[in-house]
py3Dmol code that shows the C-alpha trace and the ligand (Angstrom):
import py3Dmol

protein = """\
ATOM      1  CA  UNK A   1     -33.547 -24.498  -1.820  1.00  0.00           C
ATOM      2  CA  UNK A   2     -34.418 -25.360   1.956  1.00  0.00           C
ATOM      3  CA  UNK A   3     -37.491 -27.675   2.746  1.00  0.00           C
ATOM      4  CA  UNK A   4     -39.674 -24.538   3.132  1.00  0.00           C
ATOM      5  CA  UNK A   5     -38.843 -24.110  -0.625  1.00  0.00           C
ATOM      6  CA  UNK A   6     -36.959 -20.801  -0.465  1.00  0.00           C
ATOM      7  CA  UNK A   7     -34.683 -20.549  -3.140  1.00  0.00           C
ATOM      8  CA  UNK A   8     -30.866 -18.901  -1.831  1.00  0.00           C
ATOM      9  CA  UNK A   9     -28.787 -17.319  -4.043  1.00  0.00           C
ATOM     10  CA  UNK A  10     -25.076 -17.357  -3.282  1.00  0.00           C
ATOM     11  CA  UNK A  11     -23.464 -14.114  -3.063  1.00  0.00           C
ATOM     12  CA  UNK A  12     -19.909 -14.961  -2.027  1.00  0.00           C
ATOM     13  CA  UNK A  13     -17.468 -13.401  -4.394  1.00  0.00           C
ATOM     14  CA  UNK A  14     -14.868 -16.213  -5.458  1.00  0.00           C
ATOM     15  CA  UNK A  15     -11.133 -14.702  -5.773  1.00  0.00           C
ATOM     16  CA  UNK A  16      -7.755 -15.788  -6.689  1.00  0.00           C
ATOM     17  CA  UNK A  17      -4.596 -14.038  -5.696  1.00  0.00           C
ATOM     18  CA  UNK A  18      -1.987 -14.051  -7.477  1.00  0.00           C
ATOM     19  CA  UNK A  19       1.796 -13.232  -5.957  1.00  0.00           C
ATOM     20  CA  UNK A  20       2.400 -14.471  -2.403  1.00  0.00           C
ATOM     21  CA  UNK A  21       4.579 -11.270  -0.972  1.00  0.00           C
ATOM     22  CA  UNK A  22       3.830  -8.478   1.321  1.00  0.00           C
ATOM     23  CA  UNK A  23       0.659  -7.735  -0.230  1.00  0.00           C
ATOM     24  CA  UNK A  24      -0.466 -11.047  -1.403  1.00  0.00           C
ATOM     25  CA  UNK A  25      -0.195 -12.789   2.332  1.00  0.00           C
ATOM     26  CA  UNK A  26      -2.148  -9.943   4.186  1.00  0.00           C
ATOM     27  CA  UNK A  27      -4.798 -10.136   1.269  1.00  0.00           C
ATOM     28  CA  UNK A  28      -5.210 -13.911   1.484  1.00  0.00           C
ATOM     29  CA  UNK A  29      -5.672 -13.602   5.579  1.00  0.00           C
ATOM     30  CA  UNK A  30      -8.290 -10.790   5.148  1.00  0.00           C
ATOM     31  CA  UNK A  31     -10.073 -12.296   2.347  1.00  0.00           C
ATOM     32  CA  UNK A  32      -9.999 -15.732   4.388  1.00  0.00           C
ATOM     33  CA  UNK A  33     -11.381 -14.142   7.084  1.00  0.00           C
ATOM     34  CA  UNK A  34     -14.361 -11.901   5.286  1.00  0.00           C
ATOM     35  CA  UNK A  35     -17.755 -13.416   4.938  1.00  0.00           C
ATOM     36  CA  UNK A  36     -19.097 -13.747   1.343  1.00  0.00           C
ATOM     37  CA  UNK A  37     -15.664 -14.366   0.077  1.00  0.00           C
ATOM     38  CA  UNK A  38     -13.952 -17.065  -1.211  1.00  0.00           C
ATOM     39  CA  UNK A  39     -10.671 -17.776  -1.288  1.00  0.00           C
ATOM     40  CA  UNK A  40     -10.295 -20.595  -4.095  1.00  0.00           C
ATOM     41  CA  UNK A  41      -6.927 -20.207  -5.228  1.00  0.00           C
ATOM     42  CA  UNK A  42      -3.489 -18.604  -4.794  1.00  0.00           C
ATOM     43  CA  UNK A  43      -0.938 -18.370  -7.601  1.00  0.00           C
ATOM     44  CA  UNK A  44       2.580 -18.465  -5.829  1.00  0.00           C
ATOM     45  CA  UNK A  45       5.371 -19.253  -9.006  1.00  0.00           C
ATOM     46  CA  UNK A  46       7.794 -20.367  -6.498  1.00  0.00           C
ATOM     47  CA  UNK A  47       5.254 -22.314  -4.174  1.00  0.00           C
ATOM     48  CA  UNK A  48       7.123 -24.238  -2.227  1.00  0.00           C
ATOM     49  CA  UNK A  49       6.992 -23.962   2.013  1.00  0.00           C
ATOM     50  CA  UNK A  50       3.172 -22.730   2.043  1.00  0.00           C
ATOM     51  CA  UNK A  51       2.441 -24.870   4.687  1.00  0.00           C
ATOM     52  CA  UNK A  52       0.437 -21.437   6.151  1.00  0.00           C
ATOM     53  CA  UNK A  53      -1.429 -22.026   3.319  1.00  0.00           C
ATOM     54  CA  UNK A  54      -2.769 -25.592   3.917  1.00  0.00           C
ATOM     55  CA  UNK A  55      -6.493 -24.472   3.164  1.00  0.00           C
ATOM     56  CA  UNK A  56      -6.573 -23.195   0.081  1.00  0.00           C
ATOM     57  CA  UNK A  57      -5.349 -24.192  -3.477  1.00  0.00           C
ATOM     58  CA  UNK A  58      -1.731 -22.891  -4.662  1.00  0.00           C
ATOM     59  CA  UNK A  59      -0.145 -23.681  -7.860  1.00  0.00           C
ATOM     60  CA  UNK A  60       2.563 -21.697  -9.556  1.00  0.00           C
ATOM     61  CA  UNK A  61       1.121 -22.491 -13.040  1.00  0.00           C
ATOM     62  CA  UNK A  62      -0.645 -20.016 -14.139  1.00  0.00           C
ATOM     63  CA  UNK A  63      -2.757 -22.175 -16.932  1.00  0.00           C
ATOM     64  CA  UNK A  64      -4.017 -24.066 -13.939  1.00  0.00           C
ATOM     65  CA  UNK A  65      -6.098 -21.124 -13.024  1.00  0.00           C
ATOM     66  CA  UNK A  66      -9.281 -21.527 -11.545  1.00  0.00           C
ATOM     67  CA  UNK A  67     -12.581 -19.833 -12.001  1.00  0.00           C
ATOM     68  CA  UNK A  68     -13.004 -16.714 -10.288  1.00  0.00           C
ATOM     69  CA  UNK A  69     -15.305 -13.556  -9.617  1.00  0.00           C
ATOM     70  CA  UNK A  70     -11.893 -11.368  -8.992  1.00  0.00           C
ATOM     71  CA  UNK A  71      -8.146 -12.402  -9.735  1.00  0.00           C
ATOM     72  CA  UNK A  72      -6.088 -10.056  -7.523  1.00  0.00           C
ATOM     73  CA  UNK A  73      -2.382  -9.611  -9.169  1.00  0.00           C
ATOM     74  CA  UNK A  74      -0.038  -8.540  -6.304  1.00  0.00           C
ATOM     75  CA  UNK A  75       3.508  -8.502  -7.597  1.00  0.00           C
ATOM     76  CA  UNK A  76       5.856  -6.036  -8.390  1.00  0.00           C
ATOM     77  CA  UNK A  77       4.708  -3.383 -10.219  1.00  0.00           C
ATOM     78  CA  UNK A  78       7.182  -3.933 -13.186  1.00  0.00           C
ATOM     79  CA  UNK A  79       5.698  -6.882 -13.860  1.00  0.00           C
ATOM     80  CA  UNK A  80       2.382  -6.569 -13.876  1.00  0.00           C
ATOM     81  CA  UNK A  81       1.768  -5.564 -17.378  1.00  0.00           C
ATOM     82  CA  UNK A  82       3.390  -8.375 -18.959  1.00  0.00           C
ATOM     83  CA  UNK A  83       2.098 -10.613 -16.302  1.00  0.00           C
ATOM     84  CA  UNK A  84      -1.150 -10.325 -16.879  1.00  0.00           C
ATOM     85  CA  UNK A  85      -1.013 -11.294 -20.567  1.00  0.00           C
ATOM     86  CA  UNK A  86      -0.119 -14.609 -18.911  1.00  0.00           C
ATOM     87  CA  UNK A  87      -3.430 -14.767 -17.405  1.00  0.00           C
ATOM     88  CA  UNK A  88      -5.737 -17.162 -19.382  1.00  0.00           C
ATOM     89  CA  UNK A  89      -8.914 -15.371 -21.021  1.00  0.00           C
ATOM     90  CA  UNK A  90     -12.025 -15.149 -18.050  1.00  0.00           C
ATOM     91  CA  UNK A  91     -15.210 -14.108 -17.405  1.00  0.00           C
ATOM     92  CA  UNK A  92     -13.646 -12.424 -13.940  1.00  0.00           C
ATOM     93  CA  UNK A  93     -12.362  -8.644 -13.417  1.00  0.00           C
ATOM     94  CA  UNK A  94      -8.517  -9.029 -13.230  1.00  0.00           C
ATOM     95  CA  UNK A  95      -7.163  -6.530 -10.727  1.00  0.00           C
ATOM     96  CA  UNK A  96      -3.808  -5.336  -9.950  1.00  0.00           C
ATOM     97  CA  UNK A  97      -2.809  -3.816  -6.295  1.00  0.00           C
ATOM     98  CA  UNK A  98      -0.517  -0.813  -7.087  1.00  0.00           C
ATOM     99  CA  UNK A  99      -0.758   3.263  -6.740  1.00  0.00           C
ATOM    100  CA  UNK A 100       1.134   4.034  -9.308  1.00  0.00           C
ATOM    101  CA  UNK A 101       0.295   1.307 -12.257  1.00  0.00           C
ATOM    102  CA  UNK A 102      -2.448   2.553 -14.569  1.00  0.00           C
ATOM    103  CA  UNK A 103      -5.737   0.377 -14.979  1.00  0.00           C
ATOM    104  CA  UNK A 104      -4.486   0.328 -18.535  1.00  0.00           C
ATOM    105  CA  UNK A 105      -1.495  -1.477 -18.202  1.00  0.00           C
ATOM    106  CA  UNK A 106      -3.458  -4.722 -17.397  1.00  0.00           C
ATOM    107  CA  UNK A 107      -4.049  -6.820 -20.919  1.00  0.00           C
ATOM    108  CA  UNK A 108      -6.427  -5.996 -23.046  1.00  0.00           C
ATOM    109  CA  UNK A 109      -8.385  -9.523 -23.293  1.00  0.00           C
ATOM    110  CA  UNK A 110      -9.326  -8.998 -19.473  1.00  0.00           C
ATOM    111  CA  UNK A 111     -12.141  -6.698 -17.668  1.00  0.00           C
ATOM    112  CA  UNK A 112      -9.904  -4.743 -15.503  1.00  0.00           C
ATOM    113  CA  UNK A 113      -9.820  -3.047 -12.453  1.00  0.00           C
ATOM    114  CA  UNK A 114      -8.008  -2.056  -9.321  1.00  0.00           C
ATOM    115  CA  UNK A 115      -8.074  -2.627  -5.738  1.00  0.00           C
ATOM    116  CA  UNK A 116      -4.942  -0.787  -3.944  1.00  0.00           C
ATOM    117  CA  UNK A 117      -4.835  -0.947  -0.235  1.00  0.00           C
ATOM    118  CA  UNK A 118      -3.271   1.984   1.174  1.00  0.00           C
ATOM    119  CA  UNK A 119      -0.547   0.980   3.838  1.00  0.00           C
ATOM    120  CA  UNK A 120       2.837  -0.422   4.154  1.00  0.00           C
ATOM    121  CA  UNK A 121       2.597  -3.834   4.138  1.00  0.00           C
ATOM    122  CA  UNK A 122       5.862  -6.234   5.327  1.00  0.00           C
ATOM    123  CA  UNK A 123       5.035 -10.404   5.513  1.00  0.00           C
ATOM    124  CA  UNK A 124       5.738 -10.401   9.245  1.00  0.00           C
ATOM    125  CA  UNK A 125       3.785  -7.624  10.531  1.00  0.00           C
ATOM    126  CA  UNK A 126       0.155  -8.266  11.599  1.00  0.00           C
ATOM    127  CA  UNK A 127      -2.834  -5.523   9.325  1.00  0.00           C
ATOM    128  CA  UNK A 128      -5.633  -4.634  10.845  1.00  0.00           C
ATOM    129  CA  UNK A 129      -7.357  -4.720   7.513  1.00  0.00           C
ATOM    130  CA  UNK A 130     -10.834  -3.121   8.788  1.00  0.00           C
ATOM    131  CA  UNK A 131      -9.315   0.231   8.616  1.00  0.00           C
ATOM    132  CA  UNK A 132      -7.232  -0.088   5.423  1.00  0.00           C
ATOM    133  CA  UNK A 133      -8.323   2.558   2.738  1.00  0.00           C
ATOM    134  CA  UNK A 134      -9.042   0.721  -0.314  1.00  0.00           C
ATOM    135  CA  UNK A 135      -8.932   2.995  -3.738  1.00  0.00           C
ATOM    136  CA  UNK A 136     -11.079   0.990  -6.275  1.00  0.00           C
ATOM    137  CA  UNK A 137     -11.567   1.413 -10.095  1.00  0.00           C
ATOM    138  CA  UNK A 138     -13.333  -0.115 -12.503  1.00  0.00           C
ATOM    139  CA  UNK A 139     -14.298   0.049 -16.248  1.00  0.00           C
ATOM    140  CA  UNK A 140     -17.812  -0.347 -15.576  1.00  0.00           C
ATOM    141  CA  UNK A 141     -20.383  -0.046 -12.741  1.00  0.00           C
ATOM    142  CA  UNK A 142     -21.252  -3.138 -12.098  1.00  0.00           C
ATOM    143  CA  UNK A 143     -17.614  -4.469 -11.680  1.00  0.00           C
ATOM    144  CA  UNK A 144     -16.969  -1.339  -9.716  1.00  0.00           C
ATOM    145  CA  UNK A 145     -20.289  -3.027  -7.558  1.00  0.00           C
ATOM    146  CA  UNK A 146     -18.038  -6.190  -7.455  1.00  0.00           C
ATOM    147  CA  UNK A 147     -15.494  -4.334  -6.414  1.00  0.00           C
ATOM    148  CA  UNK A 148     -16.994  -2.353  -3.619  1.00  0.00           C
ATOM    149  CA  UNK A 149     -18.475  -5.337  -1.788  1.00  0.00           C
ATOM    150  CA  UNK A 150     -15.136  -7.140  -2.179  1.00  0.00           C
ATOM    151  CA  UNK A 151     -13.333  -4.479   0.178  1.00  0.00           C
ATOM    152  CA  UNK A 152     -15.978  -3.724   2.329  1.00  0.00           C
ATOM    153  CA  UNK A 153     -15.884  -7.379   2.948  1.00  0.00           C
ATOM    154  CA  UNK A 154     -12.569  -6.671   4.535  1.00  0.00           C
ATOM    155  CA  UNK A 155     -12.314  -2.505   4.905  1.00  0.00           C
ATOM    156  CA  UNK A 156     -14.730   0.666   6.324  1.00  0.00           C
ATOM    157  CA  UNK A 157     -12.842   2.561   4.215  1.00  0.00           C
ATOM    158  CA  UNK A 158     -13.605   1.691   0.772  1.00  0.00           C
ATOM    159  CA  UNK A 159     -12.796   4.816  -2.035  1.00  0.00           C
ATOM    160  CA  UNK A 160     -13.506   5.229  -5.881  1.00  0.00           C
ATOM    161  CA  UNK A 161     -10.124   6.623  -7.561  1.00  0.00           C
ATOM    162  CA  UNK A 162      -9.140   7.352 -10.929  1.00  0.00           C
ATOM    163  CA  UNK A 163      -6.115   6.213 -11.887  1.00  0.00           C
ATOM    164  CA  UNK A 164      -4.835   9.871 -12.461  1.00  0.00           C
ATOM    165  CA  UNK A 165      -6.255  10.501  -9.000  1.00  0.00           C
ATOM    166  CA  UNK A 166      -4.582   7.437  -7.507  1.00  0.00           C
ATOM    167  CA  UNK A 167      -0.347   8.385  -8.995  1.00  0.00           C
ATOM    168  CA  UNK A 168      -1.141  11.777  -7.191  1.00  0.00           C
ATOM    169  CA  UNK A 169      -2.418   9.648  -4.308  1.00  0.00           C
ATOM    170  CA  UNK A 170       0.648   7.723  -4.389  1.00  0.00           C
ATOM    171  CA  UNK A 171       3.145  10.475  -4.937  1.00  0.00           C
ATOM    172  CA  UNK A 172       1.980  11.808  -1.680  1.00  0.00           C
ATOM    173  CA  UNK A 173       2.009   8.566   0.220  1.00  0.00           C
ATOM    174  CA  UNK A 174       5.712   8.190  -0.620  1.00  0.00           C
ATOM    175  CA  UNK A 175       6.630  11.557   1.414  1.00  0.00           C
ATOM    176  CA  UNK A 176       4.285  10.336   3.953  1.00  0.00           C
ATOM    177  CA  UNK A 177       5.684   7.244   4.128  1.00  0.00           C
ATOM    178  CA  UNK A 178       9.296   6.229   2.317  1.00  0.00           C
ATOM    179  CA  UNK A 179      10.571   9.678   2.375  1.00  0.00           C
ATOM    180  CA  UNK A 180       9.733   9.929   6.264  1.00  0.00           C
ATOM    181  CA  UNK A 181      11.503   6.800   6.941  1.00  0.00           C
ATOM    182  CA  UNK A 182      14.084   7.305   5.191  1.00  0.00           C
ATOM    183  CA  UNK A 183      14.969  10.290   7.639  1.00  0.00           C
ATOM    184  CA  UNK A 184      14.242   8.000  10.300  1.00  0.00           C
ATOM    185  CA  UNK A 185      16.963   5.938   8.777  1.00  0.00           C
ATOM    186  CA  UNK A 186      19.670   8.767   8.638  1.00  0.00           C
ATOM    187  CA  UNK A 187      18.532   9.963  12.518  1.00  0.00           C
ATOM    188  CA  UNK A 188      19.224   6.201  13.484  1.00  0.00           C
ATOM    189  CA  UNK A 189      22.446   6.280  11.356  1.00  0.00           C
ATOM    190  CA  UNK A 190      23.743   9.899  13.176  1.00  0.00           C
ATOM    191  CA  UNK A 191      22.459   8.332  16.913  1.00  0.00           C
ATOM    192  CA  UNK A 192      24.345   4.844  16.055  1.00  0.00           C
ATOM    193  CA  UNK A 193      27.220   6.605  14.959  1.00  0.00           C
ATOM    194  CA  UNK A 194      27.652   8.559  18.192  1.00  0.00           C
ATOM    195  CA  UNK A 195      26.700   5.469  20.412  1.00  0.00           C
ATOM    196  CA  UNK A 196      23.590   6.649  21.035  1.00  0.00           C
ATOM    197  CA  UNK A 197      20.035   5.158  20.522  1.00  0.00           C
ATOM    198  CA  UNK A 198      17.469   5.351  18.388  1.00  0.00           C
ATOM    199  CA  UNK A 199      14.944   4.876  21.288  1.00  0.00           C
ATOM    200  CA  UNK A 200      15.759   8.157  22.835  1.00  0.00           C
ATOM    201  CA  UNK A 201      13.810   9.528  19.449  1.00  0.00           C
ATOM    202  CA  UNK A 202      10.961   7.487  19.792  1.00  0.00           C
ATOM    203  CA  UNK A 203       8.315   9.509  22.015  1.00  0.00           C
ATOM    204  CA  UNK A 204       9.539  12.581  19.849  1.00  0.00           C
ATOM    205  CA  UNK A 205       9.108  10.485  16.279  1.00  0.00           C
ATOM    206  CA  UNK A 206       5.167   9.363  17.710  1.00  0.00           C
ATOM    207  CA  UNK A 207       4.264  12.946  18.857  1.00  0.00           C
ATOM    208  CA  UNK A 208       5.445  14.189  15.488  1.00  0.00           C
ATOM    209  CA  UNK A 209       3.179  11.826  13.855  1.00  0.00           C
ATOM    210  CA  UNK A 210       0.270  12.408  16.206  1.00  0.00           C
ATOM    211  CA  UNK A 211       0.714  16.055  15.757  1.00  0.00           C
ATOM    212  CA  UNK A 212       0.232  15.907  12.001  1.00  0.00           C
ATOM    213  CA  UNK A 213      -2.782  13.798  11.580  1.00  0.00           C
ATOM    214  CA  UNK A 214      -4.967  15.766  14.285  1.00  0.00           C
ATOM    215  CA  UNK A 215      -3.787  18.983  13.070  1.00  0.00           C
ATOM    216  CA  UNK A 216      -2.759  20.711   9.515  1.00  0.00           C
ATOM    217  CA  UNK A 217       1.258  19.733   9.611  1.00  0.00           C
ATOM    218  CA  UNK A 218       2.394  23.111   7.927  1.00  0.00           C
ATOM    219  CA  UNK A 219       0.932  24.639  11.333  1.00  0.00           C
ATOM    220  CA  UNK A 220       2.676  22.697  13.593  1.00  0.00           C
ATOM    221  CA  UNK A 221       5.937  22.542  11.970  1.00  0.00           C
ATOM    222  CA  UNK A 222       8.928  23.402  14.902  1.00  0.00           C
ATOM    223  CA  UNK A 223      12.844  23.475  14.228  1.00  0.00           C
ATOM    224  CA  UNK A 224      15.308  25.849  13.217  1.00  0.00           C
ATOM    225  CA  UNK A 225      14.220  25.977  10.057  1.00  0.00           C
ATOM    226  CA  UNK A 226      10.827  27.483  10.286  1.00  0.00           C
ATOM    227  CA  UNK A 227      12.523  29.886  13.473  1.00  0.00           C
ATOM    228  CA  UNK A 228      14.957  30.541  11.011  1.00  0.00           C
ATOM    229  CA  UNK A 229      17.739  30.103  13.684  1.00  0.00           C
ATOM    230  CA  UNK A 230      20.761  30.360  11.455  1.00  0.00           C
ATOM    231  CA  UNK A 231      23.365  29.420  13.753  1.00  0.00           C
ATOM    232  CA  UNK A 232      22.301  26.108  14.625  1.00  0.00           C
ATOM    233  CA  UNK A 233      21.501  25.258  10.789  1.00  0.00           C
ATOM    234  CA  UNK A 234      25.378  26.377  10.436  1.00  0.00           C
ATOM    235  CA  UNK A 235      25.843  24.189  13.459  1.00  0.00           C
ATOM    236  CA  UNK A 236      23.795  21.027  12.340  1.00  0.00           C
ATOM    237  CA  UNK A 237      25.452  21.202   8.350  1.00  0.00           C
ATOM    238  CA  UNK A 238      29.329  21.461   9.962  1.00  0.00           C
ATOM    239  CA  UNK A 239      28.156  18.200  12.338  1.00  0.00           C
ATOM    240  CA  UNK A 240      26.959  16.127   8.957  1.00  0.00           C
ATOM    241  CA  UNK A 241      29.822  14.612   7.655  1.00  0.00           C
ATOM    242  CA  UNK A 242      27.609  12.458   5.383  1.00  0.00           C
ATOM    243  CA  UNK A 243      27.966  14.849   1.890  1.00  0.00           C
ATOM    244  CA  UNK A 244      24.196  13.267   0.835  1.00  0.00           C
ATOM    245  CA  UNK A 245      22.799  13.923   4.400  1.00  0.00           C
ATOM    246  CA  UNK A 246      24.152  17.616   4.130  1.00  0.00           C
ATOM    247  CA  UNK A 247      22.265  18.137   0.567  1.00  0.00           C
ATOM    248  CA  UNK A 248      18.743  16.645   1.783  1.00  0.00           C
ATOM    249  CA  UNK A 249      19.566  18.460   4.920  1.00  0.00           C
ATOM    250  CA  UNK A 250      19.925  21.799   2.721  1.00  0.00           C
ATOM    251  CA  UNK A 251      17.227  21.023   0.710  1.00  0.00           C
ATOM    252  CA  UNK A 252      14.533  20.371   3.293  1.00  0.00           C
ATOM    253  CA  UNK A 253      15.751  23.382   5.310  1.00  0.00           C
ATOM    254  CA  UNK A 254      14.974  25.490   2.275  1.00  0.00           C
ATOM    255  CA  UNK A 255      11.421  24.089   1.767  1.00  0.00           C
ATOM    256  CA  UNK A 256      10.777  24.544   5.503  1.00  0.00           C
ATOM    257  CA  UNK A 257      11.132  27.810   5.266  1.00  0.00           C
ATOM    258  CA  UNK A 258      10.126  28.848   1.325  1.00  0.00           C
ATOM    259  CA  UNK A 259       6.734  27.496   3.244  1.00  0.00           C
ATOM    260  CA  UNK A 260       6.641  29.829   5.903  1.00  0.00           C
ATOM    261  CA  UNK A 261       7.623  33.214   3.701  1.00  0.00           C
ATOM    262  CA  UNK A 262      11.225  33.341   5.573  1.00  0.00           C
ATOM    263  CA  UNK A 263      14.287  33.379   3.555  1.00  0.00           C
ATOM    264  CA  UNK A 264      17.944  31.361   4.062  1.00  0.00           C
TER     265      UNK A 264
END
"""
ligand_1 = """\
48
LIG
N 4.305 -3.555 0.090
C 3.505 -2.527 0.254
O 3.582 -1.847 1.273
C 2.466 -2.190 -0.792
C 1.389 -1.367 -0.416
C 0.374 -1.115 -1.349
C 0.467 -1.649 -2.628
N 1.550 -2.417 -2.973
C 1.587 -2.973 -4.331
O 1.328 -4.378 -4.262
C 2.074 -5.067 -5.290
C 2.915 -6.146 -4.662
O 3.839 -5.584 -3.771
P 4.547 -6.488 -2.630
O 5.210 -5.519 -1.710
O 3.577 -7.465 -2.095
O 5.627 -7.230 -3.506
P 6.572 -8.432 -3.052
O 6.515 -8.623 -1.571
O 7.863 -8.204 -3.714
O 5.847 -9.732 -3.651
C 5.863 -10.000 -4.932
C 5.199 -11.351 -5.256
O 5.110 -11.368 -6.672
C 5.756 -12.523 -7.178
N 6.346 -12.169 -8.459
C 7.356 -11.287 -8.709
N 7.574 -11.187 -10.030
C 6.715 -12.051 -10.627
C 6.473 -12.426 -11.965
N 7.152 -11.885 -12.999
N 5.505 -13.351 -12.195
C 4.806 -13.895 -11.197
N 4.985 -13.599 -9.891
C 5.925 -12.672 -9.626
C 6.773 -12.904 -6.130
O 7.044 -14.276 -6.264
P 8.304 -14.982 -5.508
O 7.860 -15.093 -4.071
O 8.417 -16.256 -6.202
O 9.464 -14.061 -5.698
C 6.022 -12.558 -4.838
O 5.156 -13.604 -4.476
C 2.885 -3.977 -6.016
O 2.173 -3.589 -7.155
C 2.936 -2.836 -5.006
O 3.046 -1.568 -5.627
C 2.534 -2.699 -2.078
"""
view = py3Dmol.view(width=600, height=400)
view.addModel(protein, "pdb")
view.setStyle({"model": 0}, {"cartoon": {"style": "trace"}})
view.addModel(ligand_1, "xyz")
view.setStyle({"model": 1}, {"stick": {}})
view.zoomTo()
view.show()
């Protein structure tokens, strides 16, 4: 109450976040930096050198868990089912951060929910968080309130998906993402390999990507696949040695141009 006598009512949502990796870090930042949210604990089982973390609470035992509005579990997703039967009985919602776990999988004693932030995350790369899509679920509406005014503390672009909805979600994010970079990896490895860099591929790899998310990528696909140029397929699979390169190489060739009604 202020000496007018207007009562305020507190609306910050209190969180903990539990697992200090890729995801944890960026989510502690963000969160730190949000209005209306507080951070008032991290669990970190092998805190030891958090000296980033000199303003909030960490402990790596997890009965010394606080009070909280939201406990955010960020660890691997193996481990979050069994994990979170470690987590003492609260009134919170206990979340977990994965695309491909099911809401289910977190223990039964707990309201449960999710809050995945689609993007690659890596500890030493700076997230603009604000434009982070963040797929919420919830097993009611209020927490699914909760939820929502949790990542629009820190996102614009704040989505409710089912859990069935959110494997699809991630199933395409991996081509998008792990499967595209893994190419990147074997176009490195065929460059290094001939003394040649990677940076010669870079404007190319950016257009590529710019290409696809102004326009619909199956209509700007280019190559010798989709010309069906057989020679220089014949060309490109006598020039990979690399057996595994030759079979994705096949394989991708073929789905290029199954897409585009041509046959091999
Ligand atoms: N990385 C991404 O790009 C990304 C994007 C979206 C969603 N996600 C999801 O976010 C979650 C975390 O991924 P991440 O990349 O942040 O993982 P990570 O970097 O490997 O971090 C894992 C954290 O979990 C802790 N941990 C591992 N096993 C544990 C256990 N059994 N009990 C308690 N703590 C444990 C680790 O502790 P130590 O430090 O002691 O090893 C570490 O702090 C996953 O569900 C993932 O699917 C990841």
């Amino acid at each position: 109450m202020n000496s007018s006598g207007v009562v305020y009512f507190s609306t910050m949502i209190k969180v903990i976040v539990l697992g200090y990796g890729n995801v944890g870090r960026h989510l502690v930042k963000a969160f730190q930096a949000a209005q209306d949210v507080e951070v008032v604990q991290v669990y970190h089982r092998s805190a030891q050198d958090d000296s980033e973390l000199s303003d909030v609470e960490i402990t790596s035992d997890i009965s010394e868990i606080k009070v909280a509005d939201v406990y955010v579990i960020a660890i691997p997703d193996d481990e979050i089912e069994g994990f979170s039967k470690q987590i003492p009985k609260n009134d919170g919602i206990v979340v977990h951060t994965s695309g491909s776990v099911s809401i289910q999988k977190i223990h039964d004693t707990h309201q449960k929910g999710i809050f995945y932030p689609l993007q690659t995350f890596s500890k030493d790369r700076t997230v603009d968080f604000s434009t982070v899509p963040i797929c919420i679920e919830a097993q009611s509406e209020r927490d699914l309130e909760t939820l929502r005014t949790l990542a629009e503390s820190i996102s614009v672009s704040v989505h409710h998906i089912t859990s069935v909805e959110r494997r699809k979600l991630h199933l395409a994010a991996v081509f998008v993402n792990n499967f595209s970079n893994h190419l990147y990896h074997i176009s490195e490895e065929i460059l290094l390999e001939n003394n040649l860099s990677f940076d010669l591929l870079k404007p190319l790899l950016r257009e590529t990507t710019e290409k696809a998310i102004i326009s619909k990528p199956a209509e700007v696909q280019t190559g010798p696949a989709v010309r069906n140029d057989e020679q220089t397929i014949e060309q490109h699979l006598e020039l990979l040695r690399n057996k595994k390169y030759r079979k994705i190489y096949k394989a991708i060739t073929k789905s290029i141009t199954a897409t585009h009604g041509k046959k091999l």
